[in-house]
Each structure stands twice: as structure tokens, then as C-alpha cells.
N, C-alpha and C positions, 0 to 999 in steps of 0.2 A: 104755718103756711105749708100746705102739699109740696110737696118734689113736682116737676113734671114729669111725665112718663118717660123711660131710656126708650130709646132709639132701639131696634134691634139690628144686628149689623151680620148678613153669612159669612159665615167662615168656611172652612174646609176643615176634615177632620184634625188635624194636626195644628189646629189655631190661626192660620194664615186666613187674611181677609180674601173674600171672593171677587175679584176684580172684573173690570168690563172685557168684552170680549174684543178681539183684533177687529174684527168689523166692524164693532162700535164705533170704537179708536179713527179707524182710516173713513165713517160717514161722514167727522167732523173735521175730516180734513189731516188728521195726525200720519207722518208714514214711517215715525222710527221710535224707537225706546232707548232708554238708559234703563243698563242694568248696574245696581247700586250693590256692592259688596259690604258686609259689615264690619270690615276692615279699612271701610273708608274708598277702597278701588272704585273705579267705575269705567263704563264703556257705551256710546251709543252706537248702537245695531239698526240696519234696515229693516223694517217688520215686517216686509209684504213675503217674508218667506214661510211665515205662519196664515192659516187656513182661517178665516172669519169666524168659525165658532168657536176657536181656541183662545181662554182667558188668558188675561198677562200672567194671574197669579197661577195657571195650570205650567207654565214654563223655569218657574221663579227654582224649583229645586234640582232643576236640571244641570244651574249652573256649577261651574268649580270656579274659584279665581283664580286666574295666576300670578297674582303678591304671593296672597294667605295660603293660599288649598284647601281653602275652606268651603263647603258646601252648602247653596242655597242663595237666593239674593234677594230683592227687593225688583222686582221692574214696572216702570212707571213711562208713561206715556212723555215723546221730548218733544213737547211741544213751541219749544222754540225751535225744533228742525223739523215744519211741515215738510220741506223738500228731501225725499228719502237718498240724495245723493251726497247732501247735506251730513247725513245721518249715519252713510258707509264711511267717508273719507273724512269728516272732522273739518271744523269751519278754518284751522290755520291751514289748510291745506287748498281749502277751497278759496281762499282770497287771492293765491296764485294764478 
């Protein structure tokens, strides 16, 4: 039986997948990200301070953590926080 054909996936030079662009993100309604450290850290951020043609993955090594100090992250769209206010101040803060 044939394999079926692999999928081709872009990357960026350095191996990281090529993600959708912030404009993408905010047409479907999304207004904030989690940045995921590989030490487990994480943080959700308001997006709208990044420029519509700007990928998640073009921000991803910009990060440092402050656990690790480790450089680079993972950032993915928080789509449980359409509301970008939601997204700055963190939902235990916002039930007050």
C-alpha cells in the first residue's frame, strides 16, 4: 500500500514553523496570545500592539523568560481570551 504524500509545512530558517499573521489572528476575532516558555512559564499578552503583517512566529525569539532566562518561546493565539482586556490583566483579576 503507497504512504500518502507528507504535507509540506514552512518553516523559517532556524526550524520554527511559520505561523499566521496578527491580522489573521484579530479577523477571527482573537485579540491576545499566550507566550509559552519551554520551561513550562507562561504569559498572556494583548496583541494589538503588533502590526497586522507581523507573524506570531516572527516574535517567538524575541522572548526571554523570567523563571528560566531562557531565550525564545512558543506563541499561540488565546483564544479563550477574545476580549484583549481579558488578555492584559488575566481572568482572576477580571472577576473582581
Amino acid at each position: 500500500m503507497p504512504r500518502p504524500p507528507r504535507r509540506y509545512t514552512p518553516t523559517h530558517a532556524d526550524g520554527r514553523l511559520i505561523k499566521i499573521t496578527f491580522g489573521e489572528m484579530r479577523s477571527v476575532g482573537v485579540h491576545g496570545i499566550l507566550v509559552y516558555c519551554h520551561c513550562g512559564h507562561h504569559v498572556g499578552l494583548d496583541a494589538n500592539r503588533w502590526a497586522d503583517e507581523m507573524r506570531l512566529s516572527d516574535i517567538e525569539p524575541r522572548f526571554v523568560c523570567v523563571a528560566c532566562g531562557s531565550r525564545g518561546s512558543d506563541v499561540r493565539p488565546n483564544f479563550d481570551r477574545g476580549n484583549p482586556r481579558l488578555a492584559k490583566i488575566g481572568v482572576k483579576e477580571a472577576a473582581n
